[in-house]
N, C-alpha and C positions, 0 to 999 in steps of 0.2 A: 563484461557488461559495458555494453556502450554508453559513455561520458556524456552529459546534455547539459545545454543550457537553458537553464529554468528560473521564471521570474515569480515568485512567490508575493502577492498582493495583498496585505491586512494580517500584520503581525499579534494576534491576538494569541490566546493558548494554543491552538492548534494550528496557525500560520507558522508559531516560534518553533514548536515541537516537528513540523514538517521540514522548514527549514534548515534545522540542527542535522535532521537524519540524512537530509538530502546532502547538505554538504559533507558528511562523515565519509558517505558513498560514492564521494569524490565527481560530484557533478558540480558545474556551475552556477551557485546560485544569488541571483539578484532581490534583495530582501526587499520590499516598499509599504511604509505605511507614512500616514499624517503627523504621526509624533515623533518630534525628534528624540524624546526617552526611551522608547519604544526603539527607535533604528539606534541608539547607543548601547542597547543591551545587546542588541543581535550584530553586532556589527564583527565580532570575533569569531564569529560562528557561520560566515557564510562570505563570498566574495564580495560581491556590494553590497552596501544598505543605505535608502537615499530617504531622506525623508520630503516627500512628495504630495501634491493634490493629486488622487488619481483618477479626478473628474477632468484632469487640464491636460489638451490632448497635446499640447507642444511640450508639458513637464515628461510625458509619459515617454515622446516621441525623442527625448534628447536622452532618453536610457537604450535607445534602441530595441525595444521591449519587442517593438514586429516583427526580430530579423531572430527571436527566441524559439527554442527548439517548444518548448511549453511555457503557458502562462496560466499560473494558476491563482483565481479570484475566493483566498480564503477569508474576507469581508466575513463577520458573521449577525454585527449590529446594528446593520446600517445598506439595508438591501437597497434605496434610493442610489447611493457612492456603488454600491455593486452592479447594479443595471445600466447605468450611466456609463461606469466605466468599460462593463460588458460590452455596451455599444460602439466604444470608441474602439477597443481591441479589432473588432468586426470590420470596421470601416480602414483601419490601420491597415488589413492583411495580418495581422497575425495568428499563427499555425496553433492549432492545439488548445483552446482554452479549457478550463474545465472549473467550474463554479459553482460555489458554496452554495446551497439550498436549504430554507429551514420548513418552506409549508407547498403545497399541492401549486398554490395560486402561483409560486413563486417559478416552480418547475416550468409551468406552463407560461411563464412571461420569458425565462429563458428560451426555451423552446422556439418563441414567437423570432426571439432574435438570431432564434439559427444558431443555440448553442446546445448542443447535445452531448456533450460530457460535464454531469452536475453528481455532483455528490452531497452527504450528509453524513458528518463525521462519528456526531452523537448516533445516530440510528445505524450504520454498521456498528461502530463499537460495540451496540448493544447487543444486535441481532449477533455478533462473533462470540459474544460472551454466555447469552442463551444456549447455542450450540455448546460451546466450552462445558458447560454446567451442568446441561443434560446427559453429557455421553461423559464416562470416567475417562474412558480412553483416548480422548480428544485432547493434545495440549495446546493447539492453536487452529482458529480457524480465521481468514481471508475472502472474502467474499470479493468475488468478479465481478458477479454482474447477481442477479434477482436470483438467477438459477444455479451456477456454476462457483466453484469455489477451491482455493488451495488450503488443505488442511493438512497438519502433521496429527497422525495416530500412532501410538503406543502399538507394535505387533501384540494382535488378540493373543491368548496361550495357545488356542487351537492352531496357530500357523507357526508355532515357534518349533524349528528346527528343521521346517521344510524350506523347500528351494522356492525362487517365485515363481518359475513354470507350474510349478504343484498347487500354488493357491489358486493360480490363474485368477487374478482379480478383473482383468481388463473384459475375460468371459463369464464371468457370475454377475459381476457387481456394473460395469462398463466403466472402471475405476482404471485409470492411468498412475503407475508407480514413477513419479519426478527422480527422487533419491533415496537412499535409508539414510539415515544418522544413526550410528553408535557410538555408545558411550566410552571413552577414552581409558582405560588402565592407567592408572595413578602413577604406575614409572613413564610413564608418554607424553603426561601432562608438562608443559611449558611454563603455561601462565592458569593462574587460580579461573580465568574465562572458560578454558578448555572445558571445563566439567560440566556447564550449562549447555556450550557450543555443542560436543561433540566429534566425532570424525564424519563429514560426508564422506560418504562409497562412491559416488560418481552415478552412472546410469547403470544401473542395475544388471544385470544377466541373469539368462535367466533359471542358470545353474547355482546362483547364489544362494545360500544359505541362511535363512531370517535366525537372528538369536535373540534372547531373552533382553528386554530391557531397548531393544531397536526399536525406532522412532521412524514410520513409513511417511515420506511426505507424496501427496497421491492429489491430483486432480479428478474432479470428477461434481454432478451436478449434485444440490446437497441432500437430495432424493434418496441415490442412490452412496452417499455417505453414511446416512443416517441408516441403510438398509445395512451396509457392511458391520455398523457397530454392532448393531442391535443383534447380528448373529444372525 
């Protein structure tokens, strides 16, 4: 995985939780909000943390924010400080924004500024956990984009013990196999992690053998996800 520098904007719950993962992942991350309690909590948990206006283009500009691989505007109460500051990103040069969104109107005024990677944390979260609830054999779903999505599924019983040439999912389903994960034998295990982890298998073959208890992580749009579970 290639290494990036990424400046994460509005330490809120879901600025702090993006931040932690981001640095865990061993990327560079520059943490920014308005409070200085807010950048002292996070400050052990990520490469910078400056407590900043992030409507003041020279506070912004003395972090070097426009020479950043991503910036991301996780503002979630204060969409006036988010647009402002969306604007000043723009005018900066800087690569990559991608911006908290909570209503239609909102979409649409980013849009206006030429920012076209917005997201909405609450509304995947949810739509990943509908999916999750509906199908048994779902244990995580990822949403790409409206249509497409990376999911891990539980191998059905029907596919257990055949090869993946035999299911042929990519000509039934138009289902892309990413990796399997299986579950570790207790004399293999390291650390008490491994038994949630798993062993990834690498890219597949397609002489490989699915077994009971394997975990298919599979791309594919969530149409034709939902056509695979269903049988």
């Amino acid at each position: 995985m290639q290494k990036k520098k990424i400046a994460v904007i509005g330490i809120g719950s879901f600025g702090k939780l993006l931040t932690r993962y981001l640095f865990t992942e061993g990327h560079e991350v520059l943490a920014v909000d308005k409070k200085e309690d807010v950048i002292q909590e996070i400050k052990d948990h990520c490469t910078v943390a400056v407590a900043l206006d992030a409507t003041d283009e020279s506070a912004l500009r003395s972090q070097g924010i426009e020479d950043l691989d991503i910036v991301v505007l996780a503002i979630a109460d204060d969409f006036e400080t988010s647009i402002i500051c969306a604007d000043l990103l723009k005018k900066m040069g800087a690569k990559n924004i991608y911006a908290r969104y909570q209503t239609d109107l909102q979409i649409r005024i980013f849009h206006l500024l030429g920012i076209k990677n917005i997201f909405n944390p609450e509304e995947q979260a949810a739509r990943s956990m509908a999916e999750i609830l509906g199908f048994s054999g779902m244990k995580s779903n990822f949403l790409l984009s409206d249509e497409y999505s990376v999911s891990e599924v539980v191998v059905p019983k029907r596919y257990i013990n055949k090869t993946v040439e035999e299911i042929d999912l990519r000509q039934k389903y138009e289902i892309n196999i990413i990796t399997i994960k299986r579950p570790i034998p207790d004399k293999e295990k390291k650390r008490s992690s491994d038994a949630t982890q798993g062993k990834i298998l690498g890219i597949p073959e397609g002489n490989m053998i699915l077994k009971e208890n394997d975990t298919l992580v599979i791309f594919a749009s969530q149409k034709n996800i939902n056509r695979f579970l269903e049988g």
